[in-house]
Phi, psi and omega in degrees: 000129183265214200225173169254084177279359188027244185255027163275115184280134165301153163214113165308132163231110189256163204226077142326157175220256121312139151239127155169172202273353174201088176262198187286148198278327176305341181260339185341308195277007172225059197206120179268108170318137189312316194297305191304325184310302208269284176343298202272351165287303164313303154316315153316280169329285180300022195246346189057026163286136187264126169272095155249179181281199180287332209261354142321280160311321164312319186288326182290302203294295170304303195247344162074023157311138188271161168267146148322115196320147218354090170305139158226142168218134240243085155230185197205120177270150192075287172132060153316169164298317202295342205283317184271052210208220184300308229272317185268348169269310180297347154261012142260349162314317194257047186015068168259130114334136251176146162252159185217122167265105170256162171267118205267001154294344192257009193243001219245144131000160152034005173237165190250147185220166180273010179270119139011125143003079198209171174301118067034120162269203197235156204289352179243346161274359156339317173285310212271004141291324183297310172346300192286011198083001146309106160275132197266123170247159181250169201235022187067170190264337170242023193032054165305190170242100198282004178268018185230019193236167175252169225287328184277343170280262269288297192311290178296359199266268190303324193274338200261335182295315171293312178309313198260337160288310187294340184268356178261320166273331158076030174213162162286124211254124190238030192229148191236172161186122195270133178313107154101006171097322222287163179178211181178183170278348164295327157303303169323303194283337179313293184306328183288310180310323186278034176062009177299162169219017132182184217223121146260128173241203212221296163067329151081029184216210148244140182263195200196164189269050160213012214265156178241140212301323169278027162167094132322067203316143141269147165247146113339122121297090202298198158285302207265012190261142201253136170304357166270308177290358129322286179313329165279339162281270225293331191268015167108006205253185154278176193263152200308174212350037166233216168227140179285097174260137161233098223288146019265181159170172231270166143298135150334151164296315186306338199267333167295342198262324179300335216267339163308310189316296173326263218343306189298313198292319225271313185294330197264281196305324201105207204264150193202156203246162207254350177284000000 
């Protein structure tokens, strides 16, 4: 099924999470195996798409820098053990270029975070992505659900998170990605306000040179997604039973009505991690 881009050109953004062969069971359904991994980068590579990172498409999108003929960009949320490892030689093997969203509680000495137990890499090895052509975004410091949290966690959630990458890498890390996609428009102005100069959300879609800057569409990258379903991303289409959206475009009701839901839930339990 091909997608209804109207004049809008598609741009795959794809949203990784682990590669490796036995994670953990809360990340399992997003968790790629290396072999299926290397498949889906080849597929990228034959699809004849230029990989760039995200502060590309930011440029386009803000400035109207032009893009590379089909563009795709290649990005990984949290910070796995796999990202400064196999996971970033294989995509400088195929020169793909790459975003990397990290969460700086789970990656920091003595801090903590709300994701579950899993390998980790570590907040110094941050530099040996950039090494590899990785770019680095930050991805908050404990992964809330940041359209449920109030304003004074929002404020550190984005400034601090940003502060130990940028003190770490010894550049400006200006780029975001919110846990679990979610956000809202205050979260947005929230991200703006924190010098971020754009926000990735998740959206289940394709984006476009016309995506808004600050919740950026992503396809989610299952287990159970195939290097035939890449190839079909890259080719502007959907992945085999799903449906091909392409951003921007409003929120849903249902997606307004889960997000009321959170909110109720969040005031009652507190801040809680959503998978």
């Amino acid at each position: 099924m091909t997608a209804d881009v109207g004049s809008r050109a598609p741009i795959p953004v794809l949203l990784y999470h682990a590669v490796m062969a036995d994670p953990p069971p809360w990340i399992a359904e997003f968790t790629v195996a290396p072999g299926d991994f290397a498949a889906h980068l080849d597929a990228v590579v034959a699809s004849g798409r230029s990989a760039v990172p995200v502060s590309v498409l930011v440029r386009h999108l803000t400035r109207g820098t032009p893009l590379p003929p089909r563009p795709v960009v290649l990005t990984f949320d949290d910070g796995f053990a796999d990202l400064p490892g196999p996971t970033a030689e294989a995509l400088a093997a195929r020169a793909l270029p790459a975003t990397a969203y990290l969460t700086t509680g789970a990656i920091t000495p003595g801090l903590t975070s709300l994701l579950p137990p899993a390998p980790m890499m570590s907040l110094r090895q941050a530099s040996v992505l950039v090494e590899y052509g990785v770019e680095v975004g930050a991805h908050t410091v404990t992964h809330p659900q940041l359209d449920t949290v109030r304003a004074p966690a929002l404020h550190r959630e984005l400034h601090d998170a940003k502060r130990v990458l940028e003190d770490t890498l010894g550049h400006e890390v200006a780029h975001l990605a919110y846990p679990h996609g979610y956000n809202s428009a205050r979260v947005r102005r929230a991200a703006a306000r924190a010098g971020y100069a754009s926000a990735v959300a998740v959206r289940h879609a394709l984006s476009s040179d016309r995506d808004d800057t600050y919740r950026i569409a992503r396809l989610i990258v299952r287990r159970t997604h195939t290097a035939a379903d890449v190839a079909s991303w890259m080719a502007g289409a959907a992945a085999e039973g799903e449906r091909a959206r392409v951003a921007p475009f409003p929120d849903s009701l249902p997606t307004l009505g889960w997000r009321l839901y959170r909110g109720a839930r969040a005031r009652v339990r507190g801040p809680e991690f959503a998978g």
